[in-house]
C-alpha positions in Angstrom: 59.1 58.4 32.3 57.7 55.5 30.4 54.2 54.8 29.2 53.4 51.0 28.7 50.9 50.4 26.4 49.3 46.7 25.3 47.2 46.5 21.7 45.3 43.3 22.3 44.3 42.0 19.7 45.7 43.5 17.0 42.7 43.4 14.2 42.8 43.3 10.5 44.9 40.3 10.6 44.7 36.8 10.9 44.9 35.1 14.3 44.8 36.5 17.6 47.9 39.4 18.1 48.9 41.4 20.8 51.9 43.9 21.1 53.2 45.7 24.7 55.0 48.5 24.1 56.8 51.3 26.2 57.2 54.3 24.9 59.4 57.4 26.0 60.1 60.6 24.6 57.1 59.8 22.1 58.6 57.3 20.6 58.6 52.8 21.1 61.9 52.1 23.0 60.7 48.6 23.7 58.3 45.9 22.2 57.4 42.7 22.9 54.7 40.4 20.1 52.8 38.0 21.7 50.9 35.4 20.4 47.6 34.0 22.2 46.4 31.0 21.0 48.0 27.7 20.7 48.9 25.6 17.1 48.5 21.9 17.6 48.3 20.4 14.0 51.6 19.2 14.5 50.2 16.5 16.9 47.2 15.7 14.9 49.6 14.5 11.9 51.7 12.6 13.8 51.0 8.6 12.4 48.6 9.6 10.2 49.8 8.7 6.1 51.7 11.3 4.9 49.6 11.3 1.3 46.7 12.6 3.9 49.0 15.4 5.5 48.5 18.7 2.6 44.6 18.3 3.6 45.1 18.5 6.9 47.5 21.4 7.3 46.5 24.1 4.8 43.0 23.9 7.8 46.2 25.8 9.6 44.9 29.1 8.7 41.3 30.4 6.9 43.5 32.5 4.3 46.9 30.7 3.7 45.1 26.9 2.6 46.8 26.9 -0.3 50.2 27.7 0.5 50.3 25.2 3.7 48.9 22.6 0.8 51.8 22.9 -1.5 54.4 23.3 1.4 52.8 19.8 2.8 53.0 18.1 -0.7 56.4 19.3 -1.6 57.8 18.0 2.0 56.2 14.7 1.4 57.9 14.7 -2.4 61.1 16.0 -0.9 61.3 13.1 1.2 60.8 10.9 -1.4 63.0 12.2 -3.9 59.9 12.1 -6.0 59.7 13.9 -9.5 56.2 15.5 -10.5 55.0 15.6 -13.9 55.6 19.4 -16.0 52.4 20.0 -16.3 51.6 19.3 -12.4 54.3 21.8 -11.7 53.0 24.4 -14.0 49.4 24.2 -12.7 50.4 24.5 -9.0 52.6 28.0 -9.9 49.8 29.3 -11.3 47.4 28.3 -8.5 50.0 29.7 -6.4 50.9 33.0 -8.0 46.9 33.8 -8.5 46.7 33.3 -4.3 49.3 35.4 -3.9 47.8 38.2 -6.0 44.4 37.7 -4.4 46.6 38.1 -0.9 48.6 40.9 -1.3 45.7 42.9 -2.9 43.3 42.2 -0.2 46.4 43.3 2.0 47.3 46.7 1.5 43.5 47.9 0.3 41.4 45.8 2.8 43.9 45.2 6.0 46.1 48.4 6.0 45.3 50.8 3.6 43.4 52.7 6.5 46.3 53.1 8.6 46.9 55.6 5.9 43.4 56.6 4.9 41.1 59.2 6.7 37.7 57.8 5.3 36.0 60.7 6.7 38.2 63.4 5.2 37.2 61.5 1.6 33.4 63.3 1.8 35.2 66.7 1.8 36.8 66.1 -1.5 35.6 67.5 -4.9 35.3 64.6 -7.4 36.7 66.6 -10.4 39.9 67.9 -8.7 40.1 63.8 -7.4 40.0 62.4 -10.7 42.4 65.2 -12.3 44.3 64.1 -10.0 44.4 60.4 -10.8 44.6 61.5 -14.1 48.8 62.0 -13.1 48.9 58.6 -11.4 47.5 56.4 -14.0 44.8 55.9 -16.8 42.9 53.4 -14.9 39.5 53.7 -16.4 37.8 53.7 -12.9 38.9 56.9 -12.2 36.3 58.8 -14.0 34.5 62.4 -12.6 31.2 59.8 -12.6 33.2 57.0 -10.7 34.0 59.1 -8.0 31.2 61.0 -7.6 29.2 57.7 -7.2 31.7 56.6 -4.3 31.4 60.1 -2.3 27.6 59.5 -2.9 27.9 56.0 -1.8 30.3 56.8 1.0 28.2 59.6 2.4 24.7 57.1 2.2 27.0 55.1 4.4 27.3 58.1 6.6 23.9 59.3 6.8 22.4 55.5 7.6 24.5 54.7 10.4 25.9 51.5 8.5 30.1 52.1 8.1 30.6 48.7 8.4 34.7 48.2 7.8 34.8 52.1 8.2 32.8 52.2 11.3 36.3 52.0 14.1 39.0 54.1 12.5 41.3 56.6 13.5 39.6 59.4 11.8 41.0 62.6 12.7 44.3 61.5 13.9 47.5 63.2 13.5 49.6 61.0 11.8 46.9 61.5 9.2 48.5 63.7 6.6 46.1 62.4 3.1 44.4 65.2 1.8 40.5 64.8 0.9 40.5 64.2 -2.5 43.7 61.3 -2.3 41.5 59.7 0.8 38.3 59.5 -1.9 40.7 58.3 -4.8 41.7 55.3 -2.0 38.1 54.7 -0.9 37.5 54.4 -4.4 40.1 52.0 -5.2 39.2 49.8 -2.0 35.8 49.5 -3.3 37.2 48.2 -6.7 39.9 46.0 -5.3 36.8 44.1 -3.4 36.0 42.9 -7.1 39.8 42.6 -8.7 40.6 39.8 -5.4 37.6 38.1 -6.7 38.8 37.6 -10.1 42.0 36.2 -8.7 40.3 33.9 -6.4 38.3 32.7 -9.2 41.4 31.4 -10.8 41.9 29.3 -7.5 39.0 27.8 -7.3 39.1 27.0 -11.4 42.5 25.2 -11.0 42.0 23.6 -7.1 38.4 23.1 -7.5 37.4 25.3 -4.9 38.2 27.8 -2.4 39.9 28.6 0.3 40.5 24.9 0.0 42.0 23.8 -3.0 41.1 20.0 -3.5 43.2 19.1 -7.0 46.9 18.4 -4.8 48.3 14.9 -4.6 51.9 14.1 -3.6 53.4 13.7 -7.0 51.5 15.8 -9.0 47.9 17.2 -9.6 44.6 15.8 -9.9 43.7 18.0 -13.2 42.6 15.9 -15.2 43.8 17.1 -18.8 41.7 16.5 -22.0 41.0 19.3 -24.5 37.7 17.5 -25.6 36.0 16.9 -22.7 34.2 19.8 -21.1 34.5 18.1 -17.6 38.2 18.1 -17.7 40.7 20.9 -17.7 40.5 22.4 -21.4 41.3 25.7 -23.4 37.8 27.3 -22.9 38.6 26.9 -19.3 42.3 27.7 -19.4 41.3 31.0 -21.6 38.7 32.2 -19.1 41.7 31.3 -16.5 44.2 33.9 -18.8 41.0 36.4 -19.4 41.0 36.5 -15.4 44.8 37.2 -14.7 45.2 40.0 -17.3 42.1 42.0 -15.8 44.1 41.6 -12.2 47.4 42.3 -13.8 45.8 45.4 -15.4 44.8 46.8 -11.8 47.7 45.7 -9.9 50.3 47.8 -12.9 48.0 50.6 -13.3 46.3 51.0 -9.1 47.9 49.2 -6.8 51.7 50.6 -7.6 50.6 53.9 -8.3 48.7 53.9 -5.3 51.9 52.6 -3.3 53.9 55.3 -4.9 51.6 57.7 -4.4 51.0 57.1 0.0 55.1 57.0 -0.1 55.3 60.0 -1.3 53.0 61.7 1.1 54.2 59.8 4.0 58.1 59.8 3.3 58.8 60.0 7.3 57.5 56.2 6.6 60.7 55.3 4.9 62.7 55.8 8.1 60.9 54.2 10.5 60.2 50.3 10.9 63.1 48.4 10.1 63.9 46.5 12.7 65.9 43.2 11.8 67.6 43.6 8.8 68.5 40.0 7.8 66.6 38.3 5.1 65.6 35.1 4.1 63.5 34.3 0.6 63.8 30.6 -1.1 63.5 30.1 -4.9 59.7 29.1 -5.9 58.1 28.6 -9.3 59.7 25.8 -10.4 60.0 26.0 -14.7 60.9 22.3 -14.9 59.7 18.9 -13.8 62.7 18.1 -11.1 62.4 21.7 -9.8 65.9 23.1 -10.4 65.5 25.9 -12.1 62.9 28.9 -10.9 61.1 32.4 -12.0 61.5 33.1 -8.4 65.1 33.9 -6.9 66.2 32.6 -3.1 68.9 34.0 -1.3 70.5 35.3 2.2 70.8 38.8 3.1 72.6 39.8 6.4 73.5 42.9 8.0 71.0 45.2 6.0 72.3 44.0 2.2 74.9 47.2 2.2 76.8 45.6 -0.7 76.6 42.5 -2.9 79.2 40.4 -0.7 76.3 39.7 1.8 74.2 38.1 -0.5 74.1 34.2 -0.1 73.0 33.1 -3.5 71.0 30.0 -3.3 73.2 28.1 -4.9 76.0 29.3 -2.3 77.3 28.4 1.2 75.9 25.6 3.5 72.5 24.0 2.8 69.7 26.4 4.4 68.0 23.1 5.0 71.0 22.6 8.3 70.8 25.9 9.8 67.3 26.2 10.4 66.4 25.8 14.2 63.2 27.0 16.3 63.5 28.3 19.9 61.1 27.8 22.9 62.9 29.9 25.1 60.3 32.1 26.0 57.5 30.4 24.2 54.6 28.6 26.3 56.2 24.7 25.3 58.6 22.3 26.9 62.2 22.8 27.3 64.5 26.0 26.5 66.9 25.1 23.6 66.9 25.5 20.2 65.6 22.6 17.9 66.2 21.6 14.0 62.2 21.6 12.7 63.3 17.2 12.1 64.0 17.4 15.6 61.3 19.6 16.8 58.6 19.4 19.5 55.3 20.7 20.3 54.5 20.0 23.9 52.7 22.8 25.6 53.9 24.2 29.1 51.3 27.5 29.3 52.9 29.5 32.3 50.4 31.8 33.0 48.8 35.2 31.7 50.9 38.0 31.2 49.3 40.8 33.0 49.5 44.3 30.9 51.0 46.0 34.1 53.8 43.5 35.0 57.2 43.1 33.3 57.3 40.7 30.2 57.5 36.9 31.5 59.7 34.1 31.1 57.4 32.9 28.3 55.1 35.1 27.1 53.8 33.6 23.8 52.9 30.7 21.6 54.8 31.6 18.9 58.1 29.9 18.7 61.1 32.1 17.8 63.2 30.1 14.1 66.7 31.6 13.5 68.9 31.2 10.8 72.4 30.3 12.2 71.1 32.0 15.5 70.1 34.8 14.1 66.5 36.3 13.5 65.7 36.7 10.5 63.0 39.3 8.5 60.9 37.4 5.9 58.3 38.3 3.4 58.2 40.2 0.1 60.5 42.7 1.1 63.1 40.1 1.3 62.5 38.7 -2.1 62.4 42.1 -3.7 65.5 42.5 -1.7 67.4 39.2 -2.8 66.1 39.5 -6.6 67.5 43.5 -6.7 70.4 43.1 -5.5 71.0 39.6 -7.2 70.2 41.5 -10.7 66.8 39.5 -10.9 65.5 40.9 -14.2 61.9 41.0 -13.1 63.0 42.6 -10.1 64.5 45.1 -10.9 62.0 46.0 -13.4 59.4 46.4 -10.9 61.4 48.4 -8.3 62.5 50.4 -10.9 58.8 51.4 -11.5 57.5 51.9 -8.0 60.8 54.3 -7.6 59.8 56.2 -11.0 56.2 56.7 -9.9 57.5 57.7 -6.8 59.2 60.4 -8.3 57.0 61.4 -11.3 54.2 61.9 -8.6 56.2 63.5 -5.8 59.3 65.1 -7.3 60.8 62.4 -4.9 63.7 61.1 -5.4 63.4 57.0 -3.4 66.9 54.6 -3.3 66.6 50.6 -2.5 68.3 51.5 0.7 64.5 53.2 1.9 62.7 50.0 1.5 64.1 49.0 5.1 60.9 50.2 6.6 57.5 50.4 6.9 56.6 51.9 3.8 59.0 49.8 2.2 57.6 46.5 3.0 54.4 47.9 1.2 56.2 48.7 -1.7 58.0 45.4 -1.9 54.1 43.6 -1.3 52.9 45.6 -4.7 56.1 44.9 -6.4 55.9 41.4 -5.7 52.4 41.1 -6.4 52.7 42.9 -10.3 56.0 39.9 -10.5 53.2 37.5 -9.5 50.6 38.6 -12.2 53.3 38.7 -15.1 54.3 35.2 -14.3 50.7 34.0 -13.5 50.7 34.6 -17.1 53.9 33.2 -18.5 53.1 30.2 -16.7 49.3 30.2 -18.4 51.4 30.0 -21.6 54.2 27.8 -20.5 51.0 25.3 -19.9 48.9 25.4 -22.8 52.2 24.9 -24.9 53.2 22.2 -23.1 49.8 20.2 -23.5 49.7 21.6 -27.0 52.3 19.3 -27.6 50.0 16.3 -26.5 51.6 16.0 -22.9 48.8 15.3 -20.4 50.6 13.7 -17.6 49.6 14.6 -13.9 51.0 12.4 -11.6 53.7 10.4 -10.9 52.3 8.0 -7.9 54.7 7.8 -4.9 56.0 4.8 -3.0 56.8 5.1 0.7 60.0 2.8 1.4 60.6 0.9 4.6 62.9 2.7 7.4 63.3 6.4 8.3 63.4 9.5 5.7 62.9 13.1 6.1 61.7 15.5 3.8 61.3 19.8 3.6 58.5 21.5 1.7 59.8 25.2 1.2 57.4 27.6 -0.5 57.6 32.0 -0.9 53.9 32.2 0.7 53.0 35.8 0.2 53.9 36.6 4.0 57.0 34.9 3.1 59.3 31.7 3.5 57.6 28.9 4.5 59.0 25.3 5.3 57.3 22.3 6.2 59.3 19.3 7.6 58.5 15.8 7.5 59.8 12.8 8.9 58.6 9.8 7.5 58.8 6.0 9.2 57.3 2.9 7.4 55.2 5.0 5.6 53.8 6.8 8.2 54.4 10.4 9.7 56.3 10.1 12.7 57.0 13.9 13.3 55.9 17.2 11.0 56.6 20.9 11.9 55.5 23.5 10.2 57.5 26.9 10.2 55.7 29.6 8.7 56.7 33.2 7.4 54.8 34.6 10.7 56.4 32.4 12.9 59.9 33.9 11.6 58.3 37.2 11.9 56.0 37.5 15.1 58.2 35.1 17.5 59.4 36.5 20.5 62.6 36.8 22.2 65.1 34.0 22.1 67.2 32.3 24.8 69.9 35.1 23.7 67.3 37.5 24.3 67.6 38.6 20.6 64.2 40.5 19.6 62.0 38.6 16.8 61.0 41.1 13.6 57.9 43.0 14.7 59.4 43.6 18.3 62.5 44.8 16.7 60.8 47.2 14.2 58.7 48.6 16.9 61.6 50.4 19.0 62.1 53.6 17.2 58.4 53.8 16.0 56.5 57.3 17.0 53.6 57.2 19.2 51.6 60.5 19.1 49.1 59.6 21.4 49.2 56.8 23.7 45.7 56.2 23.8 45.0 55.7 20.0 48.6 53.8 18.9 47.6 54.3 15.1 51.4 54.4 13.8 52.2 50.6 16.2 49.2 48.9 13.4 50.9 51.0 10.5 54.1 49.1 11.1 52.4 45.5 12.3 50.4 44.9 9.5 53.2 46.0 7.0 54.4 42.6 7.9 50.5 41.1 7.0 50.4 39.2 10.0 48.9 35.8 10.2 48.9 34.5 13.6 46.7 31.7 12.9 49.6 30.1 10.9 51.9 30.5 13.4 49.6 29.4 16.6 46.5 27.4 15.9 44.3 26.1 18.6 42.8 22.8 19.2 40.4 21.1 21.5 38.8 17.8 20.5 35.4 19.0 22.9 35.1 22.2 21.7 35.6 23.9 25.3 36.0 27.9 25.4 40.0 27.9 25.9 39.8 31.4 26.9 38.7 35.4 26.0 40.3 38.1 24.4 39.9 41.7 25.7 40.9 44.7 24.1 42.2 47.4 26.0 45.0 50.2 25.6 
């Protein structure tokens, strides 16, 4: 007999989430990801000057602004076959590769890290046995005796007031628990710190793009940074060194707490490893362009099919048919117009809303807003596990470094012996996050360099302006977002946008079921899962927000009059 069980909404993400599942035998032999609320930027952007568009669309989401701005910019340049100055290029990587770092740590520490952590268990540990043993993970210097004594104290001051804030609705006390008390007050710890680390990368952000979570130094074909090493208004070396002084104090954290820490909830949850894989096809594009026409990269792109068992599925990016040809969204079971599948140039976004889904009825037609992209019909998995996955198995020397480390600290810590192969899983899509994220802080910082060399040569340029012939073009913005590939696809007539869709890393991963009734990413990684007790579905979050959901980029709602468009209710 089967138990149905609906999570809605699923919280510490972005967006508005819910998952049905049915679960036999204790584990998920079904799941279905639905997404609740309706994206209509598409429609706003249509006529509008496509200069206009980056501003518009990275208002998509309140955490992915800067990624949907350089997506937008680079469609509009794509169309236009439109060169941007070295310096522009340079400046945008390390706007982007600072967000990222900001994204991924607030990720695993802020948004899942207590799937894995019992908070409460942390005021049972002994602060001298905790930082002994930190003292085998790393030598962060935040790991002191007084450090963690001050964050039991702090922690239990919580307690004793009433006042838990992001602790107050955990799963304290469940099963699939397993931390003991001094790792949970080591984590708690850590948490605490990372609240200050994501600063310092956000600060970088709002340095380069002039503020934050809306950068506001983009332009199609280039930058508005303007570059003058005498002028304290303008972008200079004081503030390009207090731009490097902030990515080495996040590098230092991410190398010496964040990987440890992956390594170290690995090890104690290695059941973790074999559960959550789901679809194992991959998708990553190339990103951090090193040169002004944006043909060569720090960041490799590639295809991975049928779970990357040997180097002959790999689709290099430089291989094979265009990926720009054999991208298509479905609506199949999606609240729009129409049933077939659609190339993003050809794409449309007319809503057709069916009806609620009701939690003790079978799935519907159509039950979500999320759209459902494949890649030659397939679905695809995307995110940092993918790139780690292309850049391993592609010899990526950064890569490989990195995953090396996360499977030595694996094993130093745990006498645990971890292959590639594991990181088709739950646990594995953290590890790829934190060994993206250490990539991202080492090339924040080559890039630093690769800029102040570059204008240490005298070259200031910026921008290249852009001119918007007569007729019809079409253009793609592609971009490794930290949740993964994202596209954004123009079409451009007599200067003004005649169509735009945006397909996002969470639109790959969340959609539903296709006309083929192929399962999308997080239903697929579902069936398999363990459910200890129905009721409190901890280990259904653990492998959700693995995949950092943002469901605001992939649905986005819109209503001129402000009007309630509905309520959410949370049940089980």
């Amino acid at each position: 007999m089967s138990t149905r069980i609906t999570i809605d909404p699923i919280t510490r993400i972005e967006g508005h989430l819910r998952i049905d599942l049915e679960v036999e035998g204790g584990h998920v032999s079904k799941a279905y990801s639905s997404g609740t609320m309706w994206r209509g930027i598409e429609l706003i952007l249509q006529g509008r000057d496509p200069r206009d568009a980056w501003v518009f669309t990275q208002r998509i989401c309140g955490v992915c602004t800067t990624v949907h701005a350089i997506a937008s910019v680079r469609s509009v340049e794509s169309a236009l076959g439109l060169e941007i100055p070295l310096n522009a290029q340079l400046i945008r990587n390390i706007i982007i590769s600072a967000h990222s770092q900001h994204d991924h740590i607030v990720h695993f520490y802020h948004l899942s890290a207590l799937d894995w952590v019992d908070v409460v268990s942390a005021l049972g540990a002994d602060p001298a046995r905790t930082a002994a043993l930190a003292a085998k993970i790393s030598d962060w210097p935040g790991n002191s005796v007084q450090a963690l004594t001050a964050v039991k104290e702090k922690l239990a001051g919580f307690v004793k007031a009433g006042q838990l804030g992001p602790f107050a609705n955990g799963y304290w006390g469940h099963p699939a628990m397993k931390l003991a008390p001094e790792v949970n007050l080591l984590a708690v710890a850590h948490y605490l710190q990372a609240l200050d680390v994501q600063r310092k990368a956000n600060q970088v952000v709002a340095i380069l793009g002039s503020k934050t979570p809306n950068i506001q130094n983009l332009a199609v074909g280039g930058v508005a940074n303007a570059i003058n090493l005498d002028n304290p208004a303008t972008l200079n070396m004081e503030k390009l060194y207090r731009v490097k002084s902030l990515l080495e104090e996040v590098q230092a954290f991410i190398t010496q707490v964040y990987l440890p820490d992956v390594a170290a909830v690995a090890g104690f949850y290695p059941d973790w490893l074999k559960y959550g894989a789901g679809v194992t096809n991959y998708l990553a594009v190339p990103d951090l362009p090193t040169d002004a026409r944006a043909t060569r990269f720090d960041l490799p792109g590639g295809i991975v099919m049928a779970g990357a068992k040997d180097l002959e599925r790999i689709t290099g990016w430089d291989k094979g048919q265009p990926f720009v040809q054999r991208v298509t969204e479905g609506v199949a079971r999606s609240y729009y117009e129409g049933a077939e599948q659609r190339h993003p140039w050809q794409g449309e976004t007319r809503p057709s809303y069916t009806g609620d889904w009701k939690a003790e009825t079978e799935a519907p037609a159509k039950y979500s807003w999320v759209k459902a992209p494949r890649l030659d019909g397939k679905p695809v998995q995307v995110g940092p596990l993918a790139q780690v996955l292309v850049g391993f198995l592609t010899g990526h020397e950064l890569t490989v470094k990195y995953v090396t480390a996360a499977i030595d600290a694996v094993k130093a810590i745990h006498g645990i012996q971890l292959t590639p192969a594991m990181l088709h899983s739950t646990l594995g899509r953290h590890a790829a996050r934190a060994v993206r994220c250490a990539m991202m802080g080492e090339l924040s910082l080559k890039h630093w360099g690769l800029l102040a060399a570059n204008v240490g040569k005298g070259d200031t340029a910026i921008f290249n302006p852009p001119v918007f012939p007569k007729g019809e073009i079409m253009g793609v913005g592609l971009h490794e977002a930290p949740r993964g590939t994202l596209s954004h696809w123009c079409v451009i007539e007599d200067g003004k946008l005649k169509n735009y869709q945006a397909v996002v890393p969470s639109t790959w991963n969340a959609g539903p079921r296709d006309e083929k009734d192929q399962a999308g990413p997080y239903e697929a990684s579902l069936v398999g899962n363990p459910i200890a007790d129905p009721k409190l579905p901890l280990e259904a979050l653990r492998t959700i927000h693995s995949f950092d959901p943002c469901l605001a980029c992939a649905i986005h709602t819109h209503d001129a009059d402000g009007q309630e468009l509905g309520q959410v209710k949370v049940g089980v």
